[in-house]
mmCIF file of the N, C-alpha and C atoms, coordinates in Angstrom:
data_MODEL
# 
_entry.id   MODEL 
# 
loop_
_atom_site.group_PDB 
_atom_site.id 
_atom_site.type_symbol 
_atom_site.label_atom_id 
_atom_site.label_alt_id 
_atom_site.label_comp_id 
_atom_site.label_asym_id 
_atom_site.label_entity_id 
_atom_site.label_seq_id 
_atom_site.pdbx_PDB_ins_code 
_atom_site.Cartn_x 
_atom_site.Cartn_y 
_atom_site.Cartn_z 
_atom_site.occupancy 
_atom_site.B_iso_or_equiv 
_atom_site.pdbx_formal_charge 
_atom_site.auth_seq_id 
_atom_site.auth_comp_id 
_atom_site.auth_asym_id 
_atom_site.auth_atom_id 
_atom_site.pdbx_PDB_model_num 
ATOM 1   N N  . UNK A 1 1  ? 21.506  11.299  -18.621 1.00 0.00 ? 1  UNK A N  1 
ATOM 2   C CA . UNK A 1 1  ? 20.465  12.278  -18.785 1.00 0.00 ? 1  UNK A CA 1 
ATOM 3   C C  . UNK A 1 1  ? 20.966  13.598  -18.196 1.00 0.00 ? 1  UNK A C  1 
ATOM 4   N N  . UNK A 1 2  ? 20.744  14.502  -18.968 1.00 0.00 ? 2  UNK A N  1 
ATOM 5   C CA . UNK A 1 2  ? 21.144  16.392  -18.133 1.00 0.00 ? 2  UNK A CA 1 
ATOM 6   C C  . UNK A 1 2  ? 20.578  16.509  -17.427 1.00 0.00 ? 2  UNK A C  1 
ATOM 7   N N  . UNK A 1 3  ? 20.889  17.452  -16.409 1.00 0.00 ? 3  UNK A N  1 
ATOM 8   C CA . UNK A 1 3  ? 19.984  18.242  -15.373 1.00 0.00 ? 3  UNK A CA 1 
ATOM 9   C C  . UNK A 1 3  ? 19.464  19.662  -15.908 1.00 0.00 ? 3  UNK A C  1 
ATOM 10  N N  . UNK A 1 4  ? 18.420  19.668  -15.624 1.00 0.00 ? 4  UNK A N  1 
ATOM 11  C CA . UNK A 1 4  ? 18.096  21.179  -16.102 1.00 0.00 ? 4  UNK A CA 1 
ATOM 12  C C  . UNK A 1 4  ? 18.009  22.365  -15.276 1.00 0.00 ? 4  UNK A C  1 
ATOM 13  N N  . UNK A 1 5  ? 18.592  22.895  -15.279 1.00 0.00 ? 5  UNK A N  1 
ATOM 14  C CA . UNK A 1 5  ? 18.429  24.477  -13.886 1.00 0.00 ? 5  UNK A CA 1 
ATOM 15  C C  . UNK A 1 5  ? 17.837  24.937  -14.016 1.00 0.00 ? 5  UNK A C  1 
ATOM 16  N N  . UNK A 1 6  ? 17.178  25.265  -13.674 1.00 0.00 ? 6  UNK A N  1 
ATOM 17  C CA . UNK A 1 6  ? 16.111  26.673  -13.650 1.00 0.00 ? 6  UNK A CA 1 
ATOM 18  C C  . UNK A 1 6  ? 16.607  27.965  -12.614 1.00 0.00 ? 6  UNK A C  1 
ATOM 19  N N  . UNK A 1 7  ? 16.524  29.325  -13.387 1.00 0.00 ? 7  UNK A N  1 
ATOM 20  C CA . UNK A 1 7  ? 16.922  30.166  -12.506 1.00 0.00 ? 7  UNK A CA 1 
ATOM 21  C C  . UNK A 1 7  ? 15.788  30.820  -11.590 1.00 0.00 ? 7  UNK A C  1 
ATOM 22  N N  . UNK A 1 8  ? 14.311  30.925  -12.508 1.00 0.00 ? 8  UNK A N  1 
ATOM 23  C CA . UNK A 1 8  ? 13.485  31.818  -12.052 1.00 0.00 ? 8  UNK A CA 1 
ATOM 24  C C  . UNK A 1 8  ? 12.643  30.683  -11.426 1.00 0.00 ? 8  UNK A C  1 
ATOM 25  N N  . UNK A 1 9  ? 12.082  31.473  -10.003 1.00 0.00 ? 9  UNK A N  1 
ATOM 26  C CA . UNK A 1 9  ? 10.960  30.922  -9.139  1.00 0.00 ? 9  UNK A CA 1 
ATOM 27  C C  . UNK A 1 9  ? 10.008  29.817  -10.091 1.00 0.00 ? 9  UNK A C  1 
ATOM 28  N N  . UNK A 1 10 ? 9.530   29.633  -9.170  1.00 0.00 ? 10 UNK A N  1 
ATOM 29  C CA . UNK A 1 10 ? 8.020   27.931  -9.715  1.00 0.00 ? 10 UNK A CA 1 
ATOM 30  C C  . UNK A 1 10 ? 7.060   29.465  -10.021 1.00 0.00 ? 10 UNK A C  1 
ATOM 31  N N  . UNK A 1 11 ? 6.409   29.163  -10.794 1.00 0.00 ? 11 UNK A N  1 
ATOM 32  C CA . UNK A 1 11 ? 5.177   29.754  -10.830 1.00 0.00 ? 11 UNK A CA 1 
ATOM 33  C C  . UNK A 1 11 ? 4.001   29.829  -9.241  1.00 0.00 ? 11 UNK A C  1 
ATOM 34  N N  . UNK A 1 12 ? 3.391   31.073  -8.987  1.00 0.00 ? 12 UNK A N  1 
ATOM 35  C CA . UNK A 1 12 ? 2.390   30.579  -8.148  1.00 0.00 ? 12 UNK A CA 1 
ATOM 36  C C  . UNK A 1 12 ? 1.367   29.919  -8.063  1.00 0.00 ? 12 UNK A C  1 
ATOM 37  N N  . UNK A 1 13 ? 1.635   29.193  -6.702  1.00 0.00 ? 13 UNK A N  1 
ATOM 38  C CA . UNK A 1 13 ? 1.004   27.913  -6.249  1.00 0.00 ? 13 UNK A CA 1 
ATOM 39  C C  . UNK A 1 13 ? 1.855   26.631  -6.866  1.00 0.00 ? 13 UNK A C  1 
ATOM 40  N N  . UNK A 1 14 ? 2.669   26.740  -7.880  1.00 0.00 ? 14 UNK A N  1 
ATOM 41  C CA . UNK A 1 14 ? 3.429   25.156  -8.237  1.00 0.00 ? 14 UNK A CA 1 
ATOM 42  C C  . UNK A 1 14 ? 3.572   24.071  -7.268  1.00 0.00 ? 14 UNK A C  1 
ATOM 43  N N  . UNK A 1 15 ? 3.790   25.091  -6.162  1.00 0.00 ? 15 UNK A N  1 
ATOM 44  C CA . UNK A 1 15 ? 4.637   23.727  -5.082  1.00 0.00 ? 15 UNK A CA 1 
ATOM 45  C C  . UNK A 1 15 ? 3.087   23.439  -3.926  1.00 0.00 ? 15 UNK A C  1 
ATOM 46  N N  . UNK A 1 16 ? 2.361   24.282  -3.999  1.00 0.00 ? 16 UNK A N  1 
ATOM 47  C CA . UNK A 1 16 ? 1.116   24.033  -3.312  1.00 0.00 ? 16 UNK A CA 1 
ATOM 48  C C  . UNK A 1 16 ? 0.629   22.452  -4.265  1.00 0.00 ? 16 UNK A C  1 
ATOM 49  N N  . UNK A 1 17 ? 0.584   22.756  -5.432  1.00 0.00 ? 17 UNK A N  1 
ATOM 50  C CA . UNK A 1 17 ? -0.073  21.746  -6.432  1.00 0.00 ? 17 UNK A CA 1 
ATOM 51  C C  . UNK A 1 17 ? 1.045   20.371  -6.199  1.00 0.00 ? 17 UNK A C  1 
ATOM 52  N N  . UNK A 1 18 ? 2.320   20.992  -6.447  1.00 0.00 ? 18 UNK A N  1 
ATOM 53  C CA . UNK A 1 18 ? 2.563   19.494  -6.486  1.00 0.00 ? 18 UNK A CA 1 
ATOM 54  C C  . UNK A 1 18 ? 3.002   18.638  -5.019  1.00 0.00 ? 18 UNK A C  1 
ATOM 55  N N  . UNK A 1 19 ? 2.435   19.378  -3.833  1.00 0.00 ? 19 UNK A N  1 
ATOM 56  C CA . UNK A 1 19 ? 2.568   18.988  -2.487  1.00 0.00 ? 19 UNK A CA 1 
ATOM 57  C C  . UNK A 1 19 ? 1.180   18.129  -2.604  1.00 0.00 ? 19 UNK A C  1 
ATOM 58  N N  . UNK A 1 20 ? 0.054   19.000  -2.842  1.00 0.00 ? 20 UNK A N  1 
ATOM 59  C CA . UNK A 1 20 ? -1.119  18.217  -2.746  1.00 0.00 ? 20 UNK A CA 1 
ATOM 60  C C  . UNK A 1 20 ? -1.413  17.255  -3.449  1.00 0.00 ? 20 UNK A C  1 
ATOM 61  N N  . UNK A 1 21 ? -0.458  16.812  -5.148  1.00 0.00 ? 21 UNK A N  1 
ATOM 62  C CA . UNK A 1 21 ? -0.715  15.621  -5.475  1.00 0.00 ? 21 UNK A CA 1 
ATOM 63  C C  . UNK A 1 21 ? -0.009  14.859  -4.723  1.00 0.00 ? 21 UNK A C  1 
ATOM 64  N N  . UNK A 1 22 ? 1.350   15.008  -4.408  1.00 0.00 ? 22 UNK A N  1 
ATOM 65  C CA . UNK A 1 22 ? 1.989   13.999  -3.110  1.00 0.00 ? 22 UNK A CA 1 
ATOM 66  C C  . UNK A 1 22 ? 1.495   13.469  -1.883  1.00 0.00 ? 22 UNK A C  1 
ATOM 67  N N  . UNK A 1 23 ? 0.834   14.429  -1.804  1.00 0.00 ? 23 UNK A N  1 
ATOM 68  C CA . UNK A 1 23 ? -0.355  13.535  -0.657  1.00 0.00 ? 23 UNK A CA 1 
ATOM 69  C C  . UNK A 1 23 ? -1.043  12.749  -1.368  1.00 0.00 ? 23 UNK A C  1 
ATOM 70  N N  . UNK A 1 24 ? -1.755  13.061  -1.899  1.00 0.00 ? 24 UNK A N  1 
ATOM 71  C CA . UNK A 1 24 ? -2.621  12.334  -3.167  1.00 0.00 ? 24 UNK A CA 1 
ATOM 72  C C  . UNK A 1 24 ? -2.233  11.160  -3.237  1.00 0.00 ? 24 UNK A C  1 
ATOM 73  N N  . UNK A 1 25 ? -0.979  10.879  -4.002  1.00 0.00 ? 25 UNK A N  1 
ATOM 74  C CA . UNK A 1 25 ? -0.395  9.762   -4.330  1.00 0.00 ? 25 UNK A CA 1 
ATOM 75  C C  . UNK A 1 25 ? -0.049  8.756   -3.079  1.00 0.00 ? 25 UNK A C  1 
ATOM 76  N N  . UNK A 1 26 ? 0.063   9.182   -1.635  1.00 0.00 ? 26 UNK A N  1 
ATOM 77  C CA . UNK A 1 26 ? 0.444   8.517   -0.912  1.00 0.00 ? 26 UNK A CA 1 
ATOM 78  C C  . UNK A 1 26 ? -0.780  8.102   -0.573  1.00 0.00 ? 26 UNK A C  1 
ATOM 79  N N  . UNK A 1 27 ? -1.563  8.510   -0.387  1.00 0.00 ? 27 UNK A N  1 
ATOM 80  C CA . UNK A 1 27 ? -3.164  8.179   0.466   1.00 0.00 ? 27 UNK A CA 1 
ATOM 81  C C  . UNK A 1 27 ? -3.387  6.949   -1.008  1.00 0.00 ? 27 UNK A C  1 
ATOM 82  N N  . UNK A 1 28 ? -3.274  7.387   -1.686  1.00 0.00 ? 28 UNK A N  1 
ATOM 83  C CA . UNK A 1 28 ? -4.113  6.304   -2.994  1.00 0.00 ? 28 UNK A CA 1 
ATOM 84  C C  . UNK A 1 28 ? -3.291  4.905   -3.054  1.00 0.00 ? 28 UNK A C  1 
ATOM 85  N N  . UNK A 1 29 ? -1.836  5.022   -2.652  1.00 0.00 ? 29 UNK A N  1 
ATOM 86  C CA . UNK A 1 29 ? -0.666  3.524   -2.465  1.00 0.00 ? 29 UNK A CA 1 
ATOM 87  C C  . UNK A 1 29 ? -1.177  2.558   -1.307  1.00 0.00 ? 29 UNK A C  1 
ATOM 88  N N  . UNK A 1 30 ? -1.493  4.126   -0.156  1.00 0.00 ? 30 UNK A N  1 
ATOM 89  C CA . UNK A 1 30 ? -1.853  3.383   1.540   1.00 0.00 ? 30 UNK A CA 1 
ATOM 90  C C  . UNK A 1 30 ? -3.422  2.587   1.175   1.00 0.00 ? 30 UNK A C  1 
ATOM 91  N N  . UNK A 1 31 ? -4.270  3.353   -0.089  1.00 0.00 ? 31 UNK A N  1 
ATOM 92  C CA . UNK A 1 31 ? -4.995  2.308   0.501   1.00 0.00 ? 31 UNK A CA 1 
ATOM 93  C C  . UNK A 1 31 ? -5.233  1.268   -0.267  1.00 0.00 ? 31 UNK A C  1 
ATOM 94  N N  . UNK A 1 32 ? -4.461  1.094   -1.746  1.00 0.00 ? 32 UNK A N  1 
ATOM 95  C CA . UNK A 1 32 ? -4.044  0.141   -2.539  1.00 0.00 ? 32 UNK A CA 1 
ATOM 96  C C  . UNK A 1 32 ? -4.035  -1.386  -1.303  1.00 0.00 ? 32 UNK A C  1 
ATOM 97  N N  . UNK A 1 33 ? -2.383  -0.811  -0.737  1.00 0.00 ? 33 UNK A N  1 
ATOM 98  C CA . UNK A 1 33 ? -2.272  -1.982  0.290   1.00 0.00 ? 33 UNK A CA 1 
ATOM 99  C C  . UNK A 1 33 ? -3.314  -2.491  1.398   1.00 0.00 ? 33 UNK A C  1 
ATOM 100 N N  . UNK A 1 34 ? -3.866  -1.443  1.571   1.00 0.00 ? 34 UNK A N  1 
ATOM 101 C CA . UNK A 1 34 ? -4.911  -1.507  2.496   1.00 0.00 ? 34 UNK A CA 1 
ATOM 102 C C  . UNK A 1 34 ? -6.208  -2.731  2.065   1.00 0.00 ? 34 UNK A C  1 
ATOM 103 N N  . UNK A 1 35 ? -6.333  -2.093  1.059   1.00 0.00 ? 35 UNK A N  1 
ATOM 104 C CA . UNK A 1 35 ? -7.390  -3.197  -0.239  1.00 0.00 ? 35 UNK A CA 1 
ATOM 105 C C  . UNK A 1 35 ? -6.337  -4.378  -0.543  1.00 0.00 ? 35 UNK A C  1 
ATOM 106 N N  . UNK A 1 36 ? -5.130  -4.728  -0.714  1.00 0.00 ? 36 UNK A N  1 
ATOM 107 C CA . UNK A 1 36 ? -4.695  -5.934  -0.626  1.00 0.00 ? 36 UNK A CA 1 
ATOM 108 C C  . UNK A 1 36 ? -4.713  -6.710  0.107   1.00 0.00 ? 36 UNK A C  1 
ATOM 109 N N  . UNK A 1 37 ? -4.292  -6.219  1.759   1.00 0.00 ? 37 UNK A N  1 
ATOM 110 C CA . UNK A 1 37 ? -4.417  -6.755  3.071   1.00 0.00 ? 37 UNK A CA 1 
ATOM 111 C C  . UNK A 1 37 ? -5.948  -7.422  2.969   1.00 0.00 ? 37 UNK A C  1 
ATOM 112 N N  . UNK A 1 38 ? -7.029  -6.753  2.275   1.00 0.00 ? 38 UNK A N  1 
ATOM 113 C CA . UNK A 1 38 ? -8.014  -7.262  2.783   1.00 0.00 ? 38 UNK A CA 1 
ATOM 114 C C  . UNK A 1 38 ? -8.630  -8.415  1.960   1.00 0.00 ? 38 UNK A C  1 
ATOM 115 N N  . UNK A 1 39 ? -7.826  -8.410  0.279   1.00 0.00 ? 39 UNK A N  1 
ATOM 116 C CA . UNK A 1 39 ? -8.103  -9.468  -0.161  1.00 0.00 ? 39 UNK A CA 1 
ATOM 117 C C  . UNK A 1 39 ? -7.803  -10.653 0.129   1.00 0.00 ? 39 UNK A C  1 
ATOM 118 N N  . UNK A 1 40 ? -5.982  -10.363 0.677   1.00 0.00 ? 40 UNK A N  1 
ATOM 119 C CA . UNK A 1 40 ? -5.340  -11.673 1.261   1.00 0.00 ? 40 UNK A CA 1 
ATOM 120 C C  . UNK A 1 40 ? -6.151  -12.146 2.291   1.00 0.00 ? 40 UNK A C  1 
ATOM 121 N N  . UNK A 1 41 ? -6.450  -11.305 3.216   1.00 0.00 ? 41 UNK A N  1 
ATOM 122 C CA . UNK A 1 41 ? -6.833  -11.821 4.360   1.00 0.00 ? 41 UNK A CA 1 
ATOM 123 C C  . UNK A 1 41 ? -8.367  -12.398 4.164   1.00 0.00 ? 41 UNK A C  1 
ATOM 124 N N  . UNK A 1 42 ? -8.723  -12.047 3.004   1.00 0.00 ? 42 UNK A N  1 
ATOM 125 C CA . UNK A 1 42 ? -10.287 -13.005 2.712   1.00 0.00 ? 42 UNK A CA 1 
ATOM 126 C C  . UNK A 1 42 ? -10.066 -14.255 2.027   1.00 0.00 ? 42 UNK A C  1 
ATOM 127 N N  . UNK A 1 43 ? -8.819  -14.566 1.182   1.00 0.00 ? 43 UNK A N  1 
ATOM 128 C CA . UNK A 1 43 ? -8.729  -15.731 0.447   1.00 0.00 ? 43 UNK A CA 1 
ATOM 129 C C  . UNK A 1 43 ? -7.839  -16.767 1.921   1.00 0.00 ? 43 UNK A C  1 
ATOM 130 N N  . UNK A 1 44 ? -7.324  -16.403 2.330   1.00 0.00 ? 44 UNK A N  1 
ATOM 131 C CA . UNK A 1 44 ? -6.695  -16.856 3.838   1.00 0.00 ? 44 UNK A CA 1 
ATOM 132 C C  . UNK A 1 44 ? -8.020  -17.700 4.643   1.00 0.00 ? 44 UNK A C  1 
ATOM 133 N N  . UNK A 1 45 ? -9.209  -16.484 4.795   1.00 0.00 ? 45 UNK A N  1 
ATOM 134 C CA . UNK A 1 45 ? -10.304 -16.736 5.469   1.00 0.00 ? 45 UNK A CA 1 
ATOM 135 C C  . UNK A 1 45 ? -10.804 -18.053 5.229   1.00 0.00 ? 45 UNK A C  1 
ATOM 136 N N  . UNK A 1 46 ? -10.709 -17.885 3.314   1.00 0.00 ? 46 UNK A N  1 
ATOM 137 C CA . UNK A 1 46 ? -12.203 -18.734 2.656   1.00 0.00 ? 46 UNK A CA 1 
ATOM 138 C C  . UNK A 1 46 ? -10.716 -20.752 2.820   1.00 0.00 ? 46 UNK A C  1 
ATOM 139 N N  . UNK A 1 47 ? -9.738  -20.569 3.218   1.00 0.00 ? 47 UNK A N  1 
ATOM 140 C CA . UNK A 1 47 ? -9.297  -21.608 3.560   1.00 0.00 ? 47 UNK A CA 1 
ATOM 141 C C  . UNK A 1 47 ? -10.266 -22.691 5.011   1.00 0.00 ? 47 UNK A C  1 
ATOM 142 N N  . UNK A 1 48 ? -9.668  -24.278 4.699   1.00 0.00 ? 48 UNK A N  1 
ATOM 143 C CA . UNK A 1 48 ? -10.001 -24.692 5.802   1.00 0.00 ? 48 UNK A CA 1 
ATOM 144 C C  . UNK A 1 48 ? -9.278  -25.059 7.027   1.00 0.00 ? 48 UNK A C  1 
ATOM 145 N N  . UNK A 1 49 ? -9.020  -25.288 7.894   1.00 0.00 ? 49 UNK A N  1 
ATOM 146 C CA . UNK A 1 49 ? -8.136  -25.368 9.291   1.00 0.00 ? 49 UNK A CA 1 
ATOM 147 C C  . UNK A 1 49 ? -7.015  -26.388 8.258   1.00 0.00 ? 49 UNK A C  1 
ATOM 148 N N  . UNK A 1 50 ? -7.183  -27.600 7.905   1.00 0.00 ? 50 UNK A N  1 
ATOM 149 C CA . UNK A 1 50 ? -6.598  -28.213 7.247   1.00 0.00 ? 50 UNK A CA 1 
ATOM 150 C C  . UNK A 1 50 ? -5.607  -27.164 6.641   1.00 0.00 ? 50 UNK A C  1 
ATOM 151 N N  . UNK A 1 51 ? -6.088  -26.879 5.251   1.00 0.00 ? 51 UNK A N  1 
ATOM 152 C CA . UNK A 1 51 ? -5.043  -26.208 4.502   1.00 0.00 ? 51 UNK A CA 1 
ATOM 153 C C  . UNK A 1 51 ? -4.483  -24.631 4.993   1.00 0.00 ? 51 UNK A C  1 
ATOM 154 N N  . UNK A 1 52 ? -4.892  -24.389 6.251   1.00 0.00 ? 52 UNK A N  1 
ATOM 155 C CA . UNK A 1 52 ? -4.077  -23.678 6.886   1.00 0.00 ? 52 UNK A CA 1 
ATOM 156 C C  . UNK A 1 52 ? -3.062  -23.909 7.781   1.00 0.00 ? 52 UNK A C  1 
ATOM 157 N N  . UNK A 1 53 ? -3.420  -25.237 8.117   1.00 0.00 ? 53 UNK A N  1 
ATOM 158 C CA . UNK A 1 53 ? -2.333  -26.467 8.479   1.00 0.00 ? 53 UNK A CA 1 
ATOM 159 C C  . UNK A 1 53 ? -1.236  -26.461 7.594   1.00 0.00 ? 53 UNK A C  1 
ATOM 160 N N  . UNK A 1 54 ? -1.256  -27.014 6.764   1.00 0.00 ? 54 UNK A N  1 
ATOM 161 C CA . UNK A 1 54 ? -0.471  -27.102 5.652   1.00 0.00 ? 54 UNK A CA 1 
ATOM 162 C C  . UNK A 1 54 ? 0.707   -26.269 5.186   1.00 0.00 ? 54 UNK A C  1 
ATOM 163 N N  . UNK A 1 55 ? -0.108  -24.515 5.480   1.00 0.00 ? 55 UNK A N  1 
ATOM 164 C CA . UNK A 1 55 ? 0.596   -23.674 4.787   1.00 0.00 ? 55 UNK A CA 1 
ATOM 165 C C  . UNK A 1 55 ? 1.089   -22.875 6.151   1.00 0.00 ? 55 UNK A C  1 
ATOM 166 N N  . UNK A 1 56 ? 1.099   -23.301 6.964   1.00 0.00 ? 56 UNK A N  1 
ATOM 167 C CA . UNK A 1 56 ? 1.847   -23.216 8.776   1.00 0.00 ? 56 UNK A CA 1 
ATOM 168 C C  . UNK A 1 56 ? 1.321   -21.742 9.246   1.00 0.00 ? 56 UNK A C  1 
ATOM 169 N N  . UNK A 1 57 ? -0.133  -21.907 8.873   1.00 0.00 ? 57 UNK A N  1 
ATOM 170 C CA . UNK A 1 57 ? -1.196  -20.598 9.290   1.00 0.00 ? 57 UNK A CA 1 
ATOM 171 C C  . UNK A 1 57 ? -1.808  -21.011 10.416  1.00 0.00 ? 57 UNK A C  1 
ATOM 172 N N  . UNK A 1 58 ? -2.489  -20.430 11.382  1.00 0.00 ? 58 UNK A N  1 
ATOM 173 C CA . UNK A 1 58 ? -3.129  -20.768 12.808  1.00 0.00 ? 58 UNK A CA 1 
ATOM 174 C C  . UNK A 1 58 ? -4.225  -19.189 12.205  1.00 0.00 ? 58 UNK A C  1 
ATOM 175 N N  . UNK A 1 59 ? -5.962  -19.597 12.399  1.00 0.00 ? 59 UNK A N  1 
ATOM 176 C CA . UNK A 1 59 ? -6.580  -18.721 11.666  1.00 0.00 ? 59 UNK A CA 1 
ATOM 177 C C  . UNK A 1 59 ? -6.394  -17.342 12.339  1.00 0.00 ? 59 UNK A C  1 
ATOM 178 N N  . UNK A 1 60 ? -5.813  -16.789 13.791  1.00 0.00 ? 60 UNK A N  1 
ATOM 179 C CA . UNK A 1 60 ? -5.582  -16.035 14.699  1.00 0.00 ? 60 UNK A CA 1 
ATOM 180 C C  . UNK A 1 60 ? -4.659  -15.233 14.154  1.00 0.00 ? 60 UNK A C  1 
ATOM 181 N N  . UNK A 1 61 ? -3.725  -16.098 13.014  1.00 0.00 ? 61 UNK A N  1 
ATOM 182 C CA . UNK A 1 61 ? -2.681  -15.226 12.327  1.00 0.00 ? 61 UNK A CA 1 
ATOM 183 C C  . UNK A 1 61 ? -2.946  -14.753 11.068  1.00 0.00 ? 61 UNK A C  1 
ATOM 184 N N  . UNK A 1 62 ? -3.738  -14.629 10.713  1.00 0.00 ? 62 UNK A N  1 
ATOM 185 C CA . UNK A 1 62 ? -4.231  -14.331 9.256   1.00 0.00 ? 62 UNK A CA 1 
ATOM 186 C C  . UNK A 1 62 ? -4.055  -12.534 9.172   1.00 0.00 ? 62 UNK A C  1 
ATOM 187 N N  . UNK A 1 63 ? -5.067  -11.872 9.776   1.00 0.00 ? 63 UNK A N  1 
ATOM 188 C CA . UNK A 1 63 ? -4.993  -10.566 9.927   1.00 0.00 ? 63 UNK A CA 1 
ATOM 189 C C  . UNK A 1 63 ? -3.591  -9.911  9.694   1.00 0.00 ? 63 UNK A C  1 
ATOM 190 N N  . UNK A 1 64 ? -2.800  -10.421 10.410  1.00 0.00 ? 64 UNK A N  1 
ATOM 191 C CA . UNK A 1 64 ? -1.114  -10.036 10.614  1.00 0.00 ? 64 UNK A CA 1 
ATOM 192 C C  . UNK A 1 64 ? -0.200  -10.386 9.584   1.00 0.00 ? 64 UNK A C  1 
ATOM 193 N N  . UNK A 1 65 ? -0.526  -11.783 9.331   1.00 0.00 ? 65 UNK A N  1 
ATOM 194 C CA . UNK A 1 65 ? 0.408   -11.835 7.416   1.00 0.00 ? 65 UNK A CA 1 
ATOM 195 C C  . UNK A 1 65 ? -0.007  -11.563 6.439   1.00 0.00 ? 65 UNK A C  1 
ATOM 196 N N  . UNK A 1 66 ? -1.539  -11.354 6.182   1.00 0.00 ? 66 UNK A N  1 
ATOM 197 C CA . UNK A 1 66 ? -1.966  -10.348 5.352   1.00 0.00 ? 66 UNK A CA 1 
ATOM 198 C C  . UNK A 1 66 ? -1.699  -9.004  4.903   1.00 0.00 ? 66 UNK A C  1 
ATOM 199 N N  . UNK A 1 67 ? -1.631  -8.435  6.323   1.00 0.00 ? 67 UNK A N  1 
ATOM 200 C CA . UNK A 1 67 ? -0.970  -6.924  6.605   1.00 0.00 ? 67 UNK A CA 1 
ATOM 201 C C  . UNK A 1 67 ? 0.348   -7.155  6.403   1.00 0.00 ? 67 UNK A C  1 
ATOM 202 N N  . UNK A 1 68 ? 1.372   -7.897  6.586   1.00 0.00 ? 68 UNK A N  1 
ATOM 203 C CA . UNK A 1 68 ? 2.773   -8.017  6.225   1.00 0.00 ? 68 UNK A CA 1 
ATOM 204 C C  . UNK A 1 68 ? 3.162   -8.274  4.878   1.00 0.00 ? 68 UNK A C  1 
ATOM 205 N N  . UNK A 1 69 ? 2.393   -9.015  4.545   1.00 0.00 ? 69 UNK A N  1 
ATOM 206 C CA . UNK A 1 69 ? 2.156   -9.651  3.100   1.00 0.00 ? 69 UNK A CA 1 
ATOM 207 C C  . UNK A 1 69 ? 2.167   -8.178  1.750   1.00 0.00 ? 69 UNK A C  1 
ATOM 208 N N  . UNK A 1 70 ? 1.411   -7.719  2.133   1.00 0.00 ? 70 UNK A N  1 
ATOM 209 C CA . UNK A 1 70 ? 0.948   -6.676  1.635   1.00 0.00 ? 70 UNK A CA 1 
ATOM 210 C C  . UNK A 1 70 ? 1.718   -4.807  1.637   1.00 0.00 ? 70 UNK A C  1 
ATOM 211 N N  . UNK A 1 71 ? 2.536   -5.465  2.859   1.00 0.00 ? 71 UNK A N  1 
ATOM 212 C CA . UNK A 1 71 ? 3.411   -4.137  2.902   1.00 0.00 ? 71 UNK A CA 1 
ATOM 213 C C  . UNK A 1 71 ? 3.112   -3.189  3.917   1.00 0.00 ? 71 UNK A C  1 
ATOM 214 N N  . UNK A 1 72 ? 1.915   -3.337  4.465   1.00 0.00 ? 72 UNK A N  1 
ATOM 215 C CA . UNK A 1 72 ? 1.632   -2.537  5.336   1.00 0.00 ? 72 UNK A CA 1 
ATOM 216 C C  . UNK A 1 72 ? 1.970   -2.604  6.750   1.00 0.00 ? 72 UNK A C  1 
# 
């Protein structure tokens, strides 16, 4: 693929706009994971001691491999 140069400046405000969708985009990923952490950690929940047995969970650890799980 080419690169394209540009000689003349961004238009004003370009880089204001595309700073503020970059935030944008990061806040909307953080809370993607954020909303994952919390699904894992509810299907984790709706387990019983048993099958958290099983799957070498202690319910104290749920919060924490959810959040790991998830990326966060």
């Amino acid at each position: 693929m080419a690169q394209i140069h540009v000689t003349r400046p961004a238009p004003f405000g370009a880089l204001t706009v595309a700073r503020t969708i970059a935030a944008f985009e990061r806040g909307l990923e953080s809370y993607r994971g954020w909303r994952q952490a919390a699904r894992t950690a509810q299907d984790l929940h709706a387990l019983s001691d048993r099958q958290l047995d099983d799957i070498g969970l202690f319910r104290g650890e749920i919060e924490t491999v959810a959040s790991r799980l998830s990326g966060r």
